[in-house]
C-alpha positions in Angstrom: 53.4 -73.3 -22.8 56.7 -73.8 -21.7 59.0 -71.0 -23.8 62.3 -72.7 -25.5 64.4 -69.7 -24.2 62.9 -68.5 -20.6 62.6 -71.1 -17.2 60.5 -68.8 -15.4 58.1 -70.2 -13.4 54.0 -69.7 -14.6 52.1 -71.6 -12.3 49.6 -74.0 -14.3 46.1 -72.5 -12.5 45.3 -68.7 -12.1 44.4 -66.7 -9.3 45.7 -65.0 -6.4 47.2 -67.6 -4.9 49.2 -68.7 -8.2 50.6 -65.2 -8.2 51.6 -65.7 -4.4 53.8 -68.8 -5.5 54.8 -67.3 -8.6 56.4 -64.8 -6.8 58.2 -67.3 -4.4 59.5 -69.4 -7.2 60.7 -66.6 -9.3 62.2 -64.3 -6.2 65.6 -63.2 -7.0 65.5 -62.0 -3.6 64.8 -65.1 -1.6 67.4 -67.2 -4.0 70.4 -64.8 -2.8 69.4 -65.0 0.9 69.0 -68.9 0.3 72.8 -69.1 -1.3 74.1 -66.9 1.1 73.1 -68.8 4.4 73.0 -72.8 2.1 76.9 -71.9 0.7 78.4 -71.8 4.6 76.4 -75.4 5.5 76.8 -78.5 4.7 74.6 -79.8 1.4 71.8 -82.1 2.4 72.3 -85.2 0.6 68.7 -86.4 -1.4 68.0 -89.9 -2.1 65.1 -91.3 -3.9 64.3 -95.1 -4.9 63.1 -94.4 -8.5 60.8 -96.6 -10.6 59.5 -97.1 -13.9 62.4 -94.6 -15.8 61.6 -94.0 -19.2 64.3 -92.1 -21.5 63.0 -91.0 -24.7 65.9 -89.0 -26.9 65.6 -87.5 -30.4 68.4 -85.6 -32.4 67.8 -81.4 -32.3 69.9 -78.8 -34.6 72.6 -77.9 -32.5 72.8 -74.3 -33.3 69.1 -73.8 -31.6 69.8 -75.2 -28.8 73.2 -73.9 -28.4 71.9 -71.0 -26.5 70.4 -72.9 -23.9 73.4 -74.1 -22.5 76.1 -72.5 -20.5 78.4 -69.9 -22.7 81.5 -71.9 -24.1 79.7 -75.1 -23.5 80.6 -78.0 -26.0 77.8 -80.2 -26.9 78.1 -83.8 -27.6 77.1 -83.5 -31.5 77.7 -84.7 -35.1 76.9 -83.0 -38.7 75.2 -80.2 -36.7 73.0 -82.7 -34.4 73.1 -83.2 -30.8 71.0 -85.6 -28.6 68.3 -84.1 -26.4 66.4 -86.9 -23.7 62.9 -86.5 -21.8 63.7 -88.8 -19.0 60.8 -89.3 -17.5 60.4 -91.8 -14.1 58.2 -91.8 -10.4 60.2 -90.6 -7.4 60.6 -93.0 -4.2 60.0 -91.1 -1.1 62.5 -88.3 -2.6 63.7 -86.8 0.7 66.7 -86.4 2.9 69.0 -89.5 2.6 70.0 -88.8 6.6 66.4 -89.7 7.2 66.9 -93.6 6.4 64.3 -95.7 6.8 62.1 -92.6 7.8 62.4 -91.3 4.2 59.3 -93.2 3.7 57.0 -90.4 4.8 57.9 -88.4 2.2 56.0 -88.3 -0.8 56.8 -90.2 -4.9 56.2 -87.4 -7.2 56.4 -88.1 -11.2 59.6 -86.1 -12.7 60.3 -85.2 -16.2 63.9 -84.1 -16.6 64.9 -82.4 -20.4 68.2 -82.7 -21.1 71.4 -81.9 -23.2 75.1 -83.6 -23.1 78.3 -82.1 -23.0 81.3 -83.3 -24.9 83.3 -82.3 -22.4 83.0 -80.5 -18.7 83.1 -77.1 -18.3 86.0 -75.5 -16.9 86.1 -75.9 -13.0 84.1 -78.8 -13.5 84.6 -82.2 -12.4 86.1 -84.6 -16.0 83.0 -86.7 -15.5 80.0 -87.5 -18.2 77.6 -84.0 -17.7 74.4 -83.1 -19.1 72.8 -79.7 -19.2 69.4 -79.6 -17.1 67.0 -77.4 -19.5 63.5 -78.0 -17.9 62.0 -80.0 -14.9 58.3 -80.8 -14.5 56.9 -82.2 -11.3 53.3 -82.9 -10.7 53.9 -81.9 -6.9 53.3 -78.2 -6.8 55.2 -78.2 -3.1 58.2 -80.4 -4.9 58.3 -78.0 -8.1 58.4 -74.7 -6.0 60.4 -75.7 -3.2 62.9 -77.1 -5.8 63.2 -73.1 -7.2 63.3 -72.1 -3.2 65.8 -74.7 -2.0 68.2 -75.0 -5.3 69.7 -73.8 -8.2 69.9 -76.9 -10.1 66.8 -77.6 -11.1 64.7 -75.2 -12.9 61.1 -76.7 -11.7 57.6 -76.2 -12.9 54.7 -78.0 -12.2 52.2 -79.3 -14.4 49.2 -82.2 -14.6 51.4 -85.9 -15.3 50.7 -89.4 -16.0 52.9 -92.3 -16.1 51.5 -95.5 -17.6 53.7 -98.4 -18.1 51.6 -101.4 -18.3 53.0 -104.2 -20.1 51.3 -103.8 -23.6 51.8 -99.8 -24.2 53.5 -97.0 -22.1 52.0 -93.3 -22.1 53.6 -90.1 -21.2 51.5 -87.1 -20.3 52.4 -83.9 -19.3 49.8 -81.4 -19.7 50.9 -77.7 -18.3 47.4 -76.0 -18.2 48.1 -72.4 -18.3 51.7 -73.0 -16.9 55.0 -72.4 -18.0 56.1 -76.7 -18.1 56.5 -78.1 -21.6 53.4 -80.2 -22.8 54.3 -83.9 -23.9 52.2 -86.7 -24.9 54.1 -89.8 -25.6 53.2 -93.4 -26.6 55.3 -96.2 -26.6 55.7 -100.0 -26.8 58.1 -102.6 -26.0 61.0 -103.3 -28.5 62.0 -106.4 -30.0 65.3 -105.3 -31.0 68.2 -103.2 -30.0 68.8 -101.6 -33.3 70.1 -97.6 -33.4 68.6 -95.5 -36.1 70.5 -94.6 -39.0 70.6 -90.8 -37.8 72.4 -91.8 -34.4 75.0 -94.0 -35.8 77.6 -91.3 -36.3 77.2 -91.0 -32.3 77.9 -94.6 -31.6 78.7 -97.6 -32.8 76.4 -99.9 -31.5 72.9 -99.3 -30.0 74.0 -100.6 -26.0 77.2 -97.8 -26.5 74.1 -95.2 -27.0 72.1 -96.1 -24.2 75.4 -96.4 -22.2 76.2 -92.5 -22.5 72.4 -91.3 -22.2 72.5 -93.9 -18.9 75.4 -92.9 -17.2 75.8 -89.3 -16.3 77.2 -87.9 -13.0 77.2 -84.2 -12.9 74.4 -81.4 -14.2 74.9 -77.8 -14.9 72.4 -75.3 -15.7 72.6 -71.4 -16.9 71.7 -68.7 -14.3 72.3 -65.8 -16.5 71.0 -63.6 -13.9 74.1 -63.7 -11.8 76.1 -64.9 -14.0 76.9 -67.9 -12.5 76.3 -72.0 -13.6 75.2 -74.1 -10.9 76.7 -77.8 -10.8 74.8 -80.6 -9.3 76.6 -84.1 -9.0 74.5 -86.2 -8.8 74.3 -90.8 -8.7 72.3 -92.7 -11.2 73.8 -95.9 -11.3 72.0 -97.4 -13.7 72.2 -101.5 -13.8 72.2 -101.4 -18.1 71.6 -105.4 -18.0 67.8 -104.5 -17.1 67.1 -102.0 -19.9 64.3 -102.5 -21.8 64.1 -101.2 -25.1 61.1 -99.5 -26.6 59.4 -98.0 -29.7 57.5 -94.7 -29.9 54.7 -95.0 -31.8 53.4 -91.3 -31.1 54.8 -88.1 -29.9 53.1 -84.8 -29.5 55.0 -82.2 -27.9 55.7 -78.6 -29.6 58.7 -77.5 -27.8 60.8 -80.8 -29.9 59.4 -79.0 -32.5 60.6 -76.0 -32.1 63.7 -77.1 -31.4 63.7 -79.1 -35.1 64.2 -82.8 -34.1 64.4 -85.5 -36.2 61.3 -88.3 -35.9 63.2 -91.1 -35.0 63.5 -91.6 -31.2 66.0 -93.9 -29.4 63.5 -95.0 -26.3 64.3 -97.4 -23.2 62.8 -98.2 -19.6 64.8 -99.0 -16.6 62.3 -100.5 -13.9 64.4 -99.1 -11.1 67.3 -97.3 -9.9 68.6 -95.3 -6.9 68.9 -91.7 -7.8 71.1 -89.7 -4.9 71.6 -85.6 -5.1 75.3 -85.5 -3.5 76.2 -81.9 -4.0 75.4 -78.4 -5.6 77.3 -75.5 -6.0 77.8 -72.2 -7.8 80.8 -71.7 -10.2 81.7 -68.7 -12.5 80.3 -67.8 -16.0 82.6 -68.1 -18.3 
């Protein structure tokens, strides 16, 4: 499933109880009461110590995805092509950084993040590198709905995952059942080379000044055309860029890229760890 133009949540299994949580995830209700009493207090910083990070990104037409970001948003593109990444990695006891050491009781969920870049930040935003959130898959149900509960930044759904990144071949799985997450299956080796494909050069120069700008980002937005508002999440990736490991897609099966016209070649990498921190979300107008 997983509609190009619509991040309501469908959860993946029916019944009665999927309608229960469909209505908590989707409560317009519930999210004002949460922004009213969360925008007075202080934000509760989220760390995680995330492994295996694969980044997968293909070139989309600009002009469909165009209305996926925030109005007036400039995308990072050339000759009416702009870079969309399926960053997908396993969570570290992803819990309140406060916690320390006690973190450790929380769970490591897989996370898929889909994502766009902006040329530029958005007015009242900070002048640092920002991508546009477009989905979130979980295979944690609790992580996926209490993500929609608890924030505004990440659109969440929950779906069946797999991560495989054994030595000889890496798999991506992401199947949504009857659910409203994207369905992905993705097969990949390791790389012998660091060579960028023809269709990325006008990007970059150089395949390491690619990865660079996919790597490093430091702020998220994403659309909540129900208030009219954009929510802006900084967040802390520091990604170490001397470990990257590059990596070839052999297979890719996944009809939203389709849908949103991108290109066969794939610029693909895996970063064995990094320390993801959630430092701050707020609401800022529509412009």
């Amino acid at each position: 499933m997983g509609s190009m133009t619509s991040n309501r949540y469908v959860h993946a299994k029916p019944g009665v109880a999927a309608q229960l949580i469909e209505c908590l995830a989707n409560s317009q209700t519930l999210a004002g009461v949460r922004r009213s009493i969360m925008g007075r207090l202080p934000f509760l910083k989220l760390s995680s110590d995330v492994t295996d990070v694969v980044y997968a990104t293909w070139l989309v037409d600009a002009k469909r995805v165009q209305r996926l970001a925030p109005n007036k948003a400039v995308l990072w593109q050339e000759d009416g092509l702009t870079p969309l990444t399926i960053l997908t990695y396993r969570h570290g006891h992803f819990g309140p950084q406060a916690l320390g050491r006690f973190r450790k009781v929380f769970p490591s969920p897989l996370q898929s993040n889909w994502r766009l870049y902006l040329k530029q930040p958005l007015r009242d935003c900070p002048d640092v590198p920002t991508v546009v959130f477009l989905k979130n898959v979980l295979d944690s149900a609790l992580y996926a709905v209490g993500s929609r509960v608890f924030s505004d930044a990440l659109p969440s759904h929950w779906a069946a995952m797999a991560l495989d990144t054994a030595a000889s071949a890496l798999t991506v799985d992401i199947d949504p059942g009857q659910g409203s997450a994207p369905a992905l299956r993705l097969e990949l080796t390791p790389g012998a080379g660091k060579v960028l494909p023809v269709p990325f050069t006008p990007l970059a120069q150089s395949w390491e000044d690619f990865v660079q700008r996919i790597a490093h980002q430091d702020a998220a937005v994403v659309d909540l055309p129900d208030i009219h508002r954009i929510a802006l999440a900084r967040i802390a990736l520091p990604a170490d860029l001397a470990t990257v490991e590059p990596l070839v897609l052999r297979t890719c099966t996944c009809p939203w890229l389709m849908e949103l016209g991108a290109l066969p070649e794939a610029v693909c990498f895996k970063l064995p760890s990094v320390a993801f921190t959630a430092l701050s979300e707020r609401l800022i107008e529509a412009v």
